[in-house]
N, C-alpha and C positions, 0 to 999 in steps of 0.2 A: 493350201492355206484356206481360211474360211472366216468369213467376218460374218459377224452379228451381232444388230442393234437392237437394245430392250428399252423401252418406254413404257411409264406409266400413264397413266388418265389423270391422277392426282397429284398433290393434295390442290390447285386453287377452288376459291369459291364457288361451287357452295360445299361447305368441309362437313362432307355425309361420312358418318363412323356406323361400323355395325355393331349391336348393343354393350358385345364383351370392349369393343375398343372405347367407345363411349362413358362406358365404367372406370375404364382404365386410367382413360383423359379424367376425369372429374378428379382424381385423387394425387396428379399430379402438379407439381409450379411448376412454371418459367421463368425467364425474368419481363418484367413490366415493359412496354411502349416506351419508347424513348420522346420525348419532346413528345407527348399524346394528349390532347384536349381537342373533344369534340363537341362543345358545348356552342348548341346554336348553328351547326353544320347539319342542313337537310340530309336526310336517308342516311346519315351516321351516327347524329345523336344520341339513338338508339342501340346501336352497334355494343356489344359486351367484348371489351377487347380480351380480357383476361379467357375467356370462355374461347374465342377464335384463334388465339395464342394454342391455347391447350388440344383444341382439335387440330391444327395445323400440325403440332408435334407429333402428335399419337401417330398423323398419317405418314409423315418423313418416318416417324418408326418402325412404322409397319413396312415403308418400301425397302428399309435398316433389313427388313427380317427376310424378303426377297430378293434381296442381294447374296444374304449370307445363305440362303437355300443353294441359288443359282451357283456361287462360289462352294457348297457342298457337292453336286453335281456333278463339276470337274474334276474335284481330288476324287470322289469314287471312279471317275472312271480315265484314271489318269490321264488327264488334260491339262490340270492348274502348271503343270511345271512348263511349258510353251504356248501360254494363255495370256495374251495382258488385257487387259481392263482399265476402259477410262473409265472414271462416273463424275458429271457433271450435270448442270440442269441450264434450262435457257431463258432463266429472269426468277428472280428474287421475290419477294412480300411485303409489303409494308407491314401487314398486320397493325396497324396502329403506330407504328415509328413514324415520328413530324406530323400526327394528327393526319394520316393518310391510310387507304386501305391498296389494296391490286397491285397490278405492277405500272408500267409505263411510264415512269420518270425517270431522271438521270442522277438521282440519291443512290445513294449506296444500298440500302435496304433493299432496292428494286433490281440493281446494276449486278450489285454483287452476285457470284456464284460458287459452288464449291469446284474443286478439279482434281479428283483423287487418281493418280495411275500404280497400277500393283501389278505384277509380271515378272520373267527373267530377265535380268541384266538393267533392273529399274534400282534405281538406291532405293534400298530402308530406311525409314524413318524419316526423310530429307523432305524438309519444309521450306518453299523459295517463297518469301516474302515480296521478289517485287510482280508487278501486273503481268499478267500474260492474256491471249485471245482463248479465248474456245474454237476460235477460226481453227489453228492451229494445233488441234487434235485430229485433224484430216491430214495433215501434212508430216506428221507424227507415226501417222498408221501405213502413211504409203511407203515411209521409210522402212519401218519395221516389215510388211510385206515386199520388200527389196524393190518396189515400184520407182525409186527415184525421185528428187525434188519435184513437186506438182508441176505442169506443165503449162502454160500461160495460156487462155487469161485468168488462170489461178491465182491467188495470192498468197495460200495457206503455206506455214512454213515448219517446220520441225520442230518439236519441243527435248526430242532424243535426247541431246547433249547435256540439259541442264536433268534430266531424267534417270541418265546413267551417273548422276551425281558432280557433274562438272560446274564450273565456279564462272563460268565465263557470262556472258551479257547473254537476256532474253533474247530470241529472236525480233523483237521489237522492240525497239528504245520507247514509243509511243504506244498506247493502247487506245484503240477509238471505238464509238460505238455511237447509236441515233435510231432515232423513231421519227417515222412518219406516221400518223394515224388519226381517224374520226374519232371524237369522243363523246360520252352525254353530258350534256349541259344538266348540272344541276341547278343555275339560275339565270334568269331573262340575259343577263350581260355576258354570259357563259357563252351563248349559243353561236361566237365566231367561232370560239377557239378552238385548236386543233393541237395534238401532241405533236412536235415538232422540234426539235432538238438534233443538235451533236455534243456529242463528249469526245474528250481527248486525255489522257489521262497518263503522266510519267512520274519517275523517282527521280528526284535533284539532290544532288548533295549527298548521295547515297543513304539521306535518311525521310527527306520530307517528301512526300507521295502527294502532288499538284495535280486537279481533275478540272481543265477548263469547260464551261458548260453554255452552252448559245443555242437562245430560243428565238427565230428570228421576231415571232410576234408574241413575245412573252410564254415563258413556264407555267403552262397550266396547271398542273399539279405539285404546287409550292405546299401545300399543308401550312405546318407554322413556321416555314423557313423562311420564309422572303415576303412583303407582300404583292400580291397581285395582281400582274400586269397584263392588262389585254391593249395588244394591237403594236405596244410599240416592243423591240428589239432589248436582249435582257442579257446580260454578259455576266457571269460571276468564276471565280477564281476559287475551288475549295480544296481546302486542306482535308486529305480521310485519314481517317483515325484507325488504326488498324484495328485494335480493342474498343468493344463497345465499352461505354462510359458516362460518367451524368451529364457531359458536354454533347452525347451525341454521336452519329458516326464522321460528320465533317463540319466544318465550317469556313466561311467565306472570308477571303485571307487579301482579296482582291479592295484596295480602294485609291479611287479613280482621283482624289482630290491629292492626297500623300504620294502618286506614284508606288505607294506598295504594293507588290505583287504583279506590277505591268509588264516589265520586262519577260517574267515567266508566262504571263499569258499572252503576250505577241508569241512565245515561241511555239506553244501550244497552238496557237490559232492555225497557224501554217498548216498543222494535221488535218484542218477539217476540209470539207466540200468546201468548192466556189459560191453556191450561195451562203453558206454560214460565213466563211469570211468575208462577205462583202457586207453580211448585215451588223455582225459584232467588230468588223473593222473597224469601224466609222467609233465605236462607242470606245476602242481602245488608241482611238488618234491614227490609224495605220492604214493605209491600204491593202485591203484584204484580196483585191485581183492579182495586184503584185507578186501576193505571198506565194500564191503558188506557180 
């Protein structure tokens, strides 16, 4: 048996095209920014979203075109038929979506990723609409290399079953995910903040997809979603929208005055770290040491 991982360099910023793809891009649309106004935002004002849209595409296209090289490769020399193939990527774009650019938030736009797997004994065609990890394409491939459940202190877990087409529950009822990191201060009152975040993210009801979101010292990269907060602790509740739409890819479902949405995000809470729940416990009335 023989593994092998391919990675790209691109596309993030800065979205350098060679002249034929640059031509290419010029002559294509996308669709627009969602929630995008950058009017009066240092170092973006400037920004041509439409034009960064279009290079970003051209570049996903071009990695479209070595893929399907790579995937010509094996059916010449017969391999495709006991070959599986994940492709996924490890953080998303704003590109201008909520007046934001890069990645590092816990929006959709940035969060989100794709998860294609092609191989024998994978269903055709089969589209599973609820969350799953990327953790979980390690634990995926150990199975299919007949290595057995990961071994602890692993926590990756198999995607096989719903992959050979089966109906039954993701390997995780919950999806979670967080960043720690230094960021640049674009202004004087900027210059505590840190990216700092957890997400936790499930289907309820079998239809409505809840992504609880806790910044212990506020969400630094709110764009025009929220506004913001430095220093103190920032809890929000969002509904993602599976289809993009003029509403956006989610929105905030959470409020603290009605009790809407509490119930779902005390349960959510539970998923995250000991400090996330101790700092957005307090903001949803609960004890967050408790929870776990």
């Amino acid at each position: 048996r023989c593994f092998l991982q391919l990675g790209s360099p691109g596309p993030p910023p800065p979205f350098v095209l060679s002249p034929s793809m640059a031509e290419r891009a010029s002559k294509k649309t996308y669709p627009p920014a969602v929630d995008s106004n950058f009017s009066g935002i240092p170092n973006l004002d400037k920004v041509d979203v439409a034009s960064s849209r279009r290079a970003y595409g051209e570049l996903i296209e071009h990695i479209d075109a070595q893929i399907e090289r790579f995937m010509g490769f094996l059916e010449a020399n017969g391999a495709s038929q006991d070959t599986v193939i994940f492709i996924t990527a490890d953080h998303g774009e704003h590109l201008g979506d909520h007046s934001e650019f890069a990645k590092g938030s816990p929006w959709e736009p940035s969060v989100r990723v794709p998860l294609v797997a092609v191989g024998p004994r994978i269903a055709r065609g089969r589209v599973e609409p609820r969350p799953v990890e990327t953790l979980d394409i390690v634990g995926s491939i150990m199975e299919i290399a007949g290595a057995g459940p990961a071994p602890a202190p692993m926590t990756a877990r198999s995607l096989m079953p719903l992959l050979r087409g089966g109906r039954g529950p993701p390997p995780r009822a919950v999806v979670t995910s967080g960043l720690r990191a230094r960021v640049q201060a674009t202004s004087p009152e900027d210059r505590h903040m840190k990216c700092d975040w957890e997400m936790a993210l499930r289907q309820f009801n079998q239809s409505a997809l809840l992504k609880l979101v806790c910044c212990p010292a506020g969400c630094f990269k709110q764009g025009s979603m929220f506004p913001k907060m430095i220093g103190s602790a920032q809890v929000v509740l969002m509904e993602v929208v599976p289809v993009m739409g003029g509403g956006g890819f989610e929105r905030n479902v959470l409020d603290l005055d009605s009790g809407r949405g509490l119930s779902e995000a005390r349960e959510l809470l539970a998923s995250l770290g000991p400090r996330y729940r101790a700092a957005c416990g307090r903001l949803l009335g609960v004890d967050g040491g408790a929870l776990g």
